[in-house]
N, C-alpha and C positions, 0 to 999 in steps of 0.2 A: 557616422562620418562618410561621406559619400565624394570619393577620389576618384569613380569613373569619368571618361573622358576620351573625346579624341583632341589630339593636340595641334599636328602639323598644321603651321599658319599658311603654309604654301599650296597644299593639301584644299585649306578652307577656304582659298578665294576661286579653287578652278571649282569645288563641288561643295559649295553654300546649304547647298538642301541633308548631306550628310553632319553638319554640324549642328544646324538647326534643330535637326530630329534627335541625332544620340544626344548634345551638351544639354539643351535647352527642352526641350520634349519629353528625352528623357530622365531629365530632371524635373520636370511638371509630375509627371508621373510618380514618380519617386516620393516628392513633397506630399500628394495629395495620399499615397499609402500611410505615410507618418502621418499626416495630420488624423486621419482615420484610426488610425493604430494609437492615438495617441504619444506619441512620443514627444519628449517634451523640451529637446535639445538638437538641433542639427547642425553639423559641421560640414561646410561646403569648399570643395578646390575650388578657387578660381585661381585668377591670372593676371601678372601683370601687362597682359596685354591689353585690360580691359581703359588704360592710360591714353595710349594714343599717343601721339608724337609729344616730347617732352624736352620742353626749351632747354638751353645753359648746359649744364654739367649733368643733365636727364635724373638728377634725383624730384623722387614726387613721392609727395604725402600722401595718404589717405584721403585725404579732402580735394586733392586735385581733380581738373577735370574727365569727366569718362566720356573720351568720346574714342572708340578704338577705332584700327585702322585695316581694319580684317572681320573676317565674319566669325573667325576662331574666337574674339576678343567681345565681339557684338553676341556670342550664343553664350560667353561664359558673364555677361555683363545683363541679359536677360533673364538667366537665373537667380545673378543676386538679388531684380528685381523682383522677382517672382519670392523671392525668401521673405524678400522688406513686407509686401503686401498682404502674404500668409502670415506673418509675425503679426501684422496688425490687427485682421480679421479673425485670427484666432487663436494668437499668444505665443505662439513655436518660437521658441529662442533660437537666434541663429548664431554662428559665428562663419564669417568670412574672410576666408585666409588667403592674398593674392598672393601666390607663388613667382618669384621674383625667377633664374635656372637653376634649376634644381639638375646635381650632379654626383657623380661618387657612388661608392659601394660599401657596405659595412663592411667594417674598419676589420673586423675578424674575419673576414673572407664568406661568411656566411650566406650573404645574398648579396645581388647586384643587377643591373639592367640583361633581362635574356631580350633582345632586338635584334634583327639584322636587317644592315642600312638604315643605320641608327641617325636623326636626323639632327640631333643638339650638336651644338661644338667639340663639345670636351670628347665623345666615344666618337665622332667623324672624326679627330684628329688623331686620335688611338689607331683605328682602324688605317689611317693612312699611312701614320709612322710605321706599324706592324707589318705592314704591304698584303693586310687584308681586303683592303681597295685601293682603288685609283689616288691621284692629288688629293690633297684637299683642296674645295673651293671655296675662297675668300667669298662671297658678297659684300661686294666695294670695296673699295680703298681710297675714296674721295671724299668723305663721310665729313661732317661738320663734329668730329671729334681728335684726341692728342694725335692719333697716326692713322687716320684716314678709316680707322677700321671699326666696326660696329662692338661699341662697349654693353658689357653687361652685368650681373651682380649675380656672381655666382655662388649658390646656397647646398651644403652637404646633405644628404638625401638622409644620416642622422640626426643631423639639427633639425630640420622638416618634421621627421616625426618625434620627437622629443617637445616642439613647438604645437604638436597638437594636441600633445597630452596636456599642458599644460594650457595653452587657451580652452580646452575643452573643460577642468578643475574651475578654472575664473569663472567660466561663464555657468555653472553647474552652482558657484557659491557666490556669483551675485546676484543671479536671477536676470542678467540682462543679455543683450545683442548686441555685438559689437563685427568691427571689421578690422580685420590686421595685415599690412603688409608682411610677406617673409622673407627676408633677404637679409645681407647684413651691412648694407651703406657703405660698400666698397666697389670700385666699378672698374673690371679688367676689359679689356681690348680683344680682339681677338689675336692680334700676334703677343698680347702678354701670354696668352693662352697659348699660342703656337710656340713658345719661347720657353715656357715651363713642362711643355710636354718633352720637349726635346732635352731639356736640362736634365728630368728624371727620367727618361730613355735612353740616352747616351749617345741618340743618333740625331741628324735633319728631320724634320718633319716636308715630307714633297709636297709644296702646295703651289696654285696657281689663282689669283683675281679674276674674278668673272664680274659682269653685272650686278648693283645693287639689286636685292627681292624687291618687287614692290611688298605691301601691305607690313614694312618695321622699320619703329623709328631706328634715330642712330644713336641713342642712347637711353638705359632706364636701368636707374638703379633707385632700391628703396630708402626710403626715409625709413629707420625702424624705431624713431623713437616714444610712440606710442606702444608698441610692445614691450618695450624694455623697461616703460615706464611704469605701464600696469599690471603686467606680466610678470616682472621683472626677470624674464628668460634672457639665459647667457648661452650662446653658441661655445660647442666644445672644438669643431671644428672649421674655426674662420680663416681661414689660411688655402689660397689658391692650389699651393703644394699639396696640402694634405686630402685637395678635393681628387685629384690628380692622381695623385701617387694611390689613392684607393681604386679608382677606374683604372689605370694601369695592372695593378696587383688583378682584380677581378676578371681583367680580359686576356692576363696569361696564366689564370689558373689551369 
C-alpha cells in the first residue's frame, strides 16, 4: 500500500517540479521495485483532486472526467497512469483509491494528525478556535455553491483505513484492478464546518474571507456507489460531528 505523498494543492502550483518528483517519480520508482520484487497487488493513494472542476452539486463518479486543476492532482493522476500501463505490461493488480478529505483521529485517542500549520479545514479551524493561530481564512465566499463557500465530502481517517483493508481482500479474491472513490456522498460547506466546530467547542470560531485559491474547484464530493456496491463497505463513522469531535478530542489531548 503505498500512502506517501505530498499534498498541499497551493504548495503544488508555486513548486511543480517537487510534486512531480516525490508523487509521480517517486512512485515510478516504487512501481518498478514491485514489479522486480514481484509483488503481485498494489494499492495507490490518490485524490480527488485528480477530477478537476465539477458541474452541479460537484458529485462525480469514477468515470468522470480527469482533467485536474493543479499539478497536486496532475502528479497524483500520472501515477494512476503509470499503474494502468504496468498492470498491462506485466499483470500488477492495482487498486485506486481517490481520497475524497480525509479528517479525524482514532476514535480512542490513540493516534491522530502530528502537523503544525496544518493546512485542511477541519485542524485550521481547531487551531483557530483554540487560539493556536490567527483567524481562520475562508477561501471565497462567492463560490457557485449553497452559501458561497467551498463544499467538500469529508471522510473519517478510520473509515479510510478500514476501506483499505477491505478493497485490498476484493481485489486479492478477484484477481482484478479496479479504482474507488472514498468518501461518503455527503457534501458540507465550509461554514457547516465552521458551524460544527464551534457547536462541539462551545466557543466562536474567529474567521475572516480572503480570496478564492486558484487551482480548486467549488465543489466535489464522491459518488460511492461503486464501492458500496462491490465492496459492500459501510462507514462506521459518517457523521460530520463525529469527524469533529475526534480532531477536537486529539488536539487537546
Amino acid at each position: 500500500m503505498h500512502f506517501a505523498g505530498s499534498i498541499k494543492v497551493d504548495e503544488s502550483i508555486t513548486n511543480p517540479l517537487k510534486y512531480y518528483d516525490n508523487n509521480t517519480e517517486g512512485s515510478r520508482v516504487l512501481i518498478e521495485a514491485a514489479v522486480k520484487e514481484n509483488v503481485e497487488t498494489f494499492v495507490f493513494s490518490s485524490t480527488a483532486a485528480v477530477y478537476g472542476f465539477v458541474a452541479g452539486d460537484g458529485q462525480v463518479s469514477e468515470e468522470a472526467l480527469t482533467e485536474p486543476l493543479n499539478p497536486y492532482g496532475w502528479s497524483k493522476l500520472q501515477t494512476e497512469c503509470l499503474l494502468k500501463d504496468v498492470s498491462e505490461a506485466n499483470g500488477l493488480r492495482f487498486g485506486i483509491l481517490r481520497y475524497f478529505n480525509v479528517a479525524g483521529a482514532d476514535a480512542k485517542g490513540r493516534h491522530g494528525q502530528f502537523i503544525e500549520g496544518p493546512t485542511h479545514l477541519i485542524g485550521r479551524t481547531i487551531d483557530a478556535v483554540r487560539g493556536a493561530a490567527g483567524k481562520l481564512q475562508i477561501f471565497g465566499n462567492n463560490l457557485p455553491t449553497k452559501d458561497g463557500t467551498g463544499v467538500r465530502d469529508y471522510l473519517h481517517v478510520c473509515d479510510l483505513a478500514d476501506a483499505h483493508v477491505a478493497v485490498l481482500s476484493y481485489l486479492q479474491a478477484t484477481q482484478k484492478s479496479e479504482t474507488f472513490n472514498l468518501g461518503y456522498g455527503v457534501g458540507h460547506s465550509v461554514l457547516d464546518v465552521v458551524g460544527c466546530v464551534e457547536v462541539l467547542a462551545g466557543k466562536p470560531v474567529p474567521y475572516e474571507f480572503v480570496p478564492a485559491r486558484e487551482g480548486e474547484a467549488p465543489a466535489v464530493v464522491a459518488d460511492v456507489s461503486k464501492l458500496q456496491k462491490q465492496i459492500g463497505w459501510q462507514p462506521a463513522y459518517a457523521d460530520i460531528s463525529k469527524i469533529v469531535q475526534s480532531a477536537l478530542d486529539w488536539a487537546g489531548r
